[in-house]
N, C-alpha and C positions, 0 to 999 in steps of 0.2 A: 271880424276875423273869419277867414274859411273856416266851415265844418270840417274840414276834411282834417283838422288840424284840433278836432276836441276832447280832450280824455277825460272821463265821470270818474271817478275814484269813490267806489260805493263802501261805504263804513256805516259801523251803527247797529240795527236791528235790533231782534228780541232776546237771543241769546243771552244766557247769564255772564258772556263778556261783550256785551257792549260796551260798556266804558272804556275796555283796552283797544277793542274793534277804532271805537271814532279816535281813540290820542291815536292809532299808527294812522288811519286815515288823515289825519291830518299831519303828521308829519311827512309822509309820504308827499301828500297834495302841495306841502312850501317844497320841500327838496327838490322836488319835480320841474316848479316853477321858476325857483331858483337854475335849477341846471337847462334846462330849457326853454325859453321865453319864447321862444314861435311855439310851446302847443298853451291852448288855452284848458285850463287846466279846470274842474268842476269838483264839488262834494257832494254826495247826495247820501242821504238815507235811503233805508231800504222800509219801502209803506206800501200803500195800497194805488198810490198815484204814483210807484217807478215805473211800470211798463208804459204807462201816458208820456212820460216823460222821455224815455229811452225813444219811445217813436218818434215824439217832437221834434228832438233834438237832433237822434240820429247823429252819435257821435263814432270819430273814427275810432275810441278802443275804448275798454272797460277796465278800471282793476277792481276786480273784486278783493276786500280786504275785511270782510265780514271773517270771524272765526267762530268755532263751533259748528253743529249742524248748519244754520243760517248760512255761510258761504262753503262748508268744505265737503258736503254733503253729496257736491252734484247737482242739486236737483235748479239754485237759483243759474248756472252754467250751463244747463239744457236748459234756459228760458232764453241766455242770451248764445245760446244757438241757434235756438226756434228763430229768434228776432235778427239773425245773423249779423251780429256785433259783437267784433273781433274782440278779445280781451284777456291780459296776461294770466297766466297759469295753468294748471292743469285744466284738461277736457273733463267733461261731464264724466265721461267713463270711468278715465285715470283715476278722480274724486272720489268717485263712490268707494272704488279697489283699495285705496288708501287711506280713506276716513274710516272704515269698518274696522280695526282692528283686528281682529281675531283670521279674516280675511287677506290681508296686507301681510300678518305675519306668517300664513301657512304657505302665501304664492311663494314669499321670498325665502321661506323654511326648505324649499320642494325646491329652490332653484342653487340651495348650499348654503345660506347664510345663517350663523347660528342663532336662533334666538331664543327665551327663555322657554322651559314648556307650562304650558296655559291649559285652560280651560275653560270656555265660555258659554254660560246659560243664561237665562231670562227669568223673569221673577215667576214665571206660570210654572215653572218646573218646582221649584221651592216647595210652590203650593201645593201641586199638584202629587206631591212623591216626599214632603215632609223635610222641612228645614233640616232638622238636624241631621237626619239622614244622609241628604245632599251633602252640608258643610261637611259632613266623617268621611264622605266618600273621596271630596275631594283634598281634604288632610291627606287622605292615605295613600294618595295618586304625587299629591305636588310636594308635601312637608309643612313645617314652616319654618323659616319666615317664607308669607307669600307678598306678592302684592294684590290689592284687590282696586279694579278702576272700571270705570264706562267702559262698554265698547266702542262708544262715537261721543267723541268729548273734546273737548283742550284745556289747556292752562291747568292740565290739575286737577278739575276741581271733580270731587269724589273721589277723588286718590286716597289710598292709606297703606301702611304695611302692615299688616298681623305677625307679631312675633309668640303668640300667647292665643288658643284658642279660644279664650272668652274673649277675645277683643274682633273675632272672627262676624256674629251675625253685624255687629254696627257699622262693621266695615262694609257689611253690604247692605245695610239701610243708607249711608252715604253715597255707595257707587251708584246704587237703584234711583238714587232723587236724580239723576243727571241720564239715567239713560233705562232704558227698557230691559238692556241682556248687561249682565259684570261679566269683567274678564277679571279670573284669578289667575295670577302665573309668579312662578319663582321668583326669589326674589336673589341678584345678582348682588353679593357685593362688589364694592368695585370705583372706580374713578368714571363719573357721569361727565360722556361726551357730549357736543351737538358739534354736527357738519350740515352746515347749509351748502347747499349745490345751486349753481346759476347753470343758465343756458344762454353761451355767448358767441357770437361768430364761429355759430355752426360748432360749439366743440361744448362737453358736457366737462365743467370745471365747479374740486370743490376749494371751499374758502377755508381758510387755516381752522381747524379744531379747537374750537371753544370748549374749557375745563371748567366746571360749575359747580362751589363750593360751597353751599346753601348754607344759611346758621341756624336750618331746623333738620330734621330725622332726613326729612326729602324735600325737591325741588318745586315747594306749591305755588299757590296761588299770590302768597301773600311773600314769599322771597321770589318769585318770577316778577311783579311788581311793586317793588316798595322798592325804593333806592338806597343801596347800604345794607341789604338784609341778604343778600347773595355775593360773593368773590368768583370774579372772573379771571380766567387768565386763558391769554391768547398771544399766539398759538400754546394749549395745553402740554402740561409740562411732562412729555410720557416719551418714550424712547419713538427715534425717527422710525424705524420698522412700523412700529405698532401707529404710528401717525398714518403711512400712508395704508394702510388697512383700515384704518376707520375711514379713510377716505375713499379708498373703495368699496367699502361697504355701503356708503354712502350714494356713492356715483350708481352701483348695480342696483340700489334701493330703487333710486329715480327713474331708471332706465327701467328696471324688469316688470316699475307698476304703469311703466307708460306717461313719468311725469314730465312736464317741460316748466322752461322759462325758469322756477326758482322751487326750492324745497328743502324741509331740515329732516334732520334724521337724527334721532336720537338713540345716543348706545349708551351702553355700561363697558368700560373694560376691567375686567377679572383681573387680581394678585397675578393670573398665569400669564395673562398676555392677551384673551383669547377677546373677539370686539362681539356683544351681545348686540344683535339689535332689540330695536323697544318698540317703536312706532313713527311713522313717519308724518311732517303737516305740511299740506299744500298749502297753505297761505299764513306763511310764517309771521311773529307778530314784528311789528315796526317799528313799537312805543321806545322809547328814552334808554328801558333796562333792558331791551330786547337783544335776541340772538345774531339776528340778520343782519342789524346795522353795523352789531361791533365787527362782525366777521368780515365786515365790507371796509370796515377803517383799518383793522389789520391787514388790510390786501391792499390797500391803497387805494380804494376805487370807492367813487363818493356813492351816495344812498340816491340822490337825483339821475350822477348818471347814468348808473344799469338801471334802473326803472324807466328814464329816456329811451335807451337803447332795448330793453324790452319793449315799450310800448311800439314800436317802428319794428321790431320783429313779427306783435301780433298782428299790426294792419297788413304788414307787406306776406304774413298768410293767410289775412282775409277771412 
């Protein structure tokens, strides 16, 4: 079979979600094959022998579907720029703007879109200027309840909410195991959105609003993957106004950090109406309980073929 016709679907890595990273890599990799039989379709991990491989092969597109630092960081997307091999999702740049939290939330803060107010330090400060000190100051700045999370993470994990300040330093021994700086910010109550956004024939479209009903305090690790431990409901049950406001929150999300090809966005909407953003992921997850896929079976449109139809987006910008 022509190269010209090869797509590597990189899943895997070291992140502490590998295991959700390779199931959407692989479900991705059947759907794909399924919906498309002229592309020849590959898996790869991500080790010390991909760039050998990338060069060998020299195939026409890449999906990165690595989550966490590992794929949404940027950094492995300026490798396969350097190597100029085309590949869906966001650019190196977009990534970095959108993986950062604290960062992502002030672009789109500065551009009108509301979202919680935050605060984000790094564990040298703690040290440096005295734990408790830090936590009182930022009590007396946010309130609580807060939430406390990574600033560059997914799935959760280091998540917590503080409703009670003695539950305040573990909540940031937790955020800290996952990432260098915690973001503390308000904490919304509210009915938890996700709007995935595709990029399709030229027109930035999002997918019905997914309503996420977890059966724990919040939407972790362990009700994002267990099947049966979260309730979905699609399109989410909120009045029509208020849908397509998350939707446009959604779509300006994507657009103002510069993202293509596909992206979820996650909100809170408040008792009043009002759509919170939270944070945005470039390479949304894929697996079985995932966001992406249902939002693509309530639109009618299968998981192979906008990932077909993307991948022939990415070659034909080269």
């Amino acid at each position: 079979m022509s190269s010209e016709m090869q797509v590597v679907v990189l899943a895997g890595g070291l992140s502490p979600e590998r295991d959700v990273s390779l199931r959407s890599g692989r479900r991705v990799a059947e759907a794909l094959r399924s919906a498309d039989p002229s592309l020849e379709v590959t898996e790869s991990d991500v080790d010390g022998g991909l760039i050998s491989r990338l060069r060998s092969q020299r195939p026409a597109c890449v999906i990165p579907l690595l989550h966490g630092a590992a794929g949404e960081d940027g950094a492995l997307r300026d490798v396969l720029q350097a190597l100029g091999i085309p590949f869906i999702g966001a650019s190196a740049e977009s990534a970095r703007l959108a993986f950062d939290k604290p960062v992502a939330k002030t672009i789109l803060s500065r551009s009108g879109i509301s979202t919680p107010a935050f605060v984000a330090l790094p564990q040298a400060t703690f040290r440096e200027l005295g734990a408790n000190e830090v936590l009182s100051a930022v009590l007396e700045l946010i309130g609580l309840p807060l939430v406390v999370k990574p600033t560059k993470g997914g799935s959760a994990l280091g998540t917590s909410v503080v409703r009670d300040a003695a539950e305040f330093p573990a909540a940031m021994v937790g955020a800290f195991a996952y990432s260098e700086v915690a973001l503390m910010e308000r904490f919304v109550a509210g009915t938890e959105i996700a709007v995935n956004v595709i990029d399709r024939s030229g027109a930035v479209q999002a997918l019905p609003a997914i309503e996420i009903v977890p059966s724990g305090e919040i939407y972790d690790y362990t009700c994002r993957y267990t099947a049966g431990a979260t309730e979905f409901f699609v399109p989410a049950r909120l009045d029509e106004g208020i849908l397509a406001e998350c939707a446009r929150v959604a779509i300006a999300a994507h657009r103002t950090l510069g993202l293509r090809d596909w992206s979820r966005s996650d909100l809170i909407v408040d008792p009043a109406g009002t759509v919170w953003f939270l944070e945005v992921n470039v390479a949304p997850g894929m697996t079985e309980t995932s966001l992406f896929p249902q939002a693509l079976t309530a639109s009618g449109v299968g998981l192979g073929v906008i990932t077909a139809d993307l991948v022939r987006a990415a070659i034909a910008r080269g």
